[in-house]
LOGU-357674 format. One record per residue (C-alpha): residue number from 1; x, y, z; residue in one letter. Coordinates in steps of 0.001 Angstrom, whole numbers. Layout:
(NUM; (X; Y; Z); 'a') ...
//
This chain:
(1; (32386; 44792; -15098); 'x') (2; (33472; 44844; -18594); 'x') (3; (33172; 48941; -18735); 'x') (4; (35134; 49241; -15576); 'x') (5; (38343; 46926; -16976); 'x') (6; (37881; 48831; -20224); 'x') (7; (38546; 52151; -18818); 'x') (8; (41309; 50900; -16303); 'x') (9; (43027; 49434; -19352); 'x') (10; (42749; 51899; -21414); 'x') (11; (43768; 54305; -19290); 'x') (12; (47159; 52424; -18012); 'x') (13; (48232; 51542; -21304); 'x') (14; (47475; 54506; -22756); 'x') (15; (49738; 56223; -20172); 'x') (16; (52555; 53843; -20590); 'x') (17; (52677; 53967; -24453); 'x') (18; (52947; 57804; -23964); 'x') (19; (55859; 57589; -22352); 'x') (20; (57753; 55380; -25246); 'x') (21; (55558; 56280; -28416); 'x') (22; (53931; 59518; -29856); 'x') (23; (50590; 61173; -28347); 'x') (24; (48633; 58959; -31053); 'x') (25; (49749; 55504; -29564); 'x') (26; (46395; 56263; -27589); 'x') (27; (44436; 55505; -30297); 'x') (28; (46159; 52170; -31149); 'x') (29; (45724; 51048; -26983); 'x') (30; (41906; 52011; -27398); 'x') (31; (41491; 50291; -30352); 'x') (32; (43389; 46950; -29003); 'x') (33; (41475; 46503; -25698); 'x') (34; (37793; 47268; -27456); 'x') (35; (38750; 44714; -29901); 'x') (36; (39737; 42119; -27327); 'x') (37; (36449; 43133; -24676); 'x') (38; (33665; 42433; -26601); 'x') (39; (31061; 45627; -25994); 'x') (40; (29153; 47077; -27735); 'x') (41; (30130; 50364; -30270); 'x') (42; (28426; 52639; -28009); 'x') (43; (29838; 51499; -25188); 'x') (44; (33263; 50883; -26537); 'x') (45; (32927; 54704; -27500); 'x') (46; (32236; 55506; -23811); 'x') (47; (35064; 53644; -22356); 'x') (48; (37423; 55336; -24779); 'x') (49; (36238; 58349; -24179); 'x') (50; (35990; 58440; -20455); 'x') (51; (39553; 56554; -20434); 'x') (52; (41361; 59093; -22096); 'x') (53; (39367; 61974; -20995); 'x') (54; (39620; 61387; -17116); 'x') (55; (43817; 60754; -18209); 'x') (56; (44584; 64020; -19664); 'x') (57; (42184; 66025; -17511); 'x') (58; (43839; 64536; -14921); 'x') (59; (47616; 65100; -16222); 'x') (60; (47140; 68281; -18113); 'x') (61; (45885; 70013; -14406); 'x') (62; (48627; 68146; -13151); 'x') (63; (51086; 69327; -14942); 'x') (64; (50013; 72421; -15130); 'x') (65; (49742; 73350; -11483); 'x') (66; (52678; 72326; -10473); 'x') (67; (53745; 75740; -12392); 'x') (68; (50931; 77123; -11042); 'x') (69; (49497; 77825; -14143); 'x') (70; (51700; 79782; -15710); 'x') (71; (52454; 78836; -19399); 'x') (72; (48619; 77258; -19581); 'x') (73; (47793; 81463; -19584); 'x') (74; (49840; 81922; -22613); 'x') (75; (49027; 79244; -24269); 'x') (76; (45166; 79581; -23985); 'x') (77; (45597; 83169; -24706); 'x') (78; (47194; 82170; -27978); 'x') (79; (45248; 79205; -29102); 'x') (80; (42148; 79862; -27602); 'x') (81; (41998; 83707; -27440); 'x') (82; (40969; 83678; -24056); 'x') (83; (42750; 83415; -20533); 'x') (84; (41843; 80123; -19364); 'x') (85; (44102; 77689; -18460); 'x') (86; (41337; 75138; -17586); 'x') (87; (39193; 75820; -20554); 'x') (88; (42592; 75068; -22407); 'x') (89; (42829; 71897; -19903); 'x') (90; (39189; 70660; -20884); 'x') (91; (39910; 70979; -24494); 'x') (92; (42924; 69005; -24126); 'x') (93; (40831; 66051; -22427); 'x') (94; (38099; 66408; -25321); 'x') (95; (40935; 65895; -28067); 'x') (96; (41956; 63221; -26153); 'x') (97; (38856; 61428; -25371); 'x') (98; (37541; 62055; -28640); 'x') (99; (40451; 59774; -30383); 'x') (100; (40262; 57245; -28113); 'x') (101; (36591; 56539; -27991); 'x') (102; (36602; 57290; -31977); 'x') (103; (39471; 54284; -31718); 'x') (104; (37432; 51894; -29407); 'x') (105; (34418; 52335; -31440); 'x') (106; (36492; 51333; -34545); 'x') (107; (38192; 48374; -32772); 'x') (108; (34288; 46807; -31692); 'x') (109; (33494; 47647; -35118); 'x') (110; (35998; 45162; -36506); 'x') (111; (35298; 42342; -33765); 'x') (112; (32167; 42540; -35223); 'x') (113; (32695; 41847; -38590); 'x') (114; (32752; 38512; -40451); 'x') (115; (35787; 38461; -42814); 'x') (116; (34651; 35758; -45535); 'x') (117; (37383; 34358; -47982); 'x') (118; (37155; 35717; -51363); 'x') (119; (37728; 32851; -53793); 'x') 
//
């Protein structure tokens, strides 16, 4: 139940705190919610990564059909070197997955750790 929240949370916050903050606000959501759900790193990776993955896959095909494609070409033929708007799509969704899970892994990291006073 916990991975299923995870990624709902993630996800919805991550899309709201697009819409007011930079692209990288996705890594401070991530980080946030695996810090408050206690998982493990491995699975706080997961959720992160599926979260934001399954967001901009989502979005980026969204957004891009409803142009039907048309600046996706260019922009995979520039970046990418090949003419593939969803190849260009599903690199988006890795960037994005990868610094959210990165960020959720980090967050279970730190609910993990014992802070001891240094007298």
């Amino acid at each position: 139940m916990k991975f299923i929240v995870s990624i709902i949370l993630i996800a919805l916050l991550s899309f709201a705190a697009c819409l007011y903050f930079p692209w990288w606000s996705i890594a401070i959501v991530a980080f946030i919610v695996a810090a408050l759900i206690a998982q493990s790193a491995g699975m706080s990776f997961l959720t992160g990564f599926l979260a934001l993955f399954l967001l901009w896959g989502v979005l980026s095909f969204w957004i891009s059909s409803s142009n039907e494609h048309i600046l996706a070409h260019k922009v995979s033929l520039v970046i990418l070197k090949i003419d593939s708007p969803y190849l260009l799509m599903l690199a988006t969704a890795l960037i994005g997955g990868l610094v959210a899970g990165f960020a959720a892994m980090t967050g279970s990291f730190l609910r993990k750790k014992k802070v001891s006073p240094s007298y």
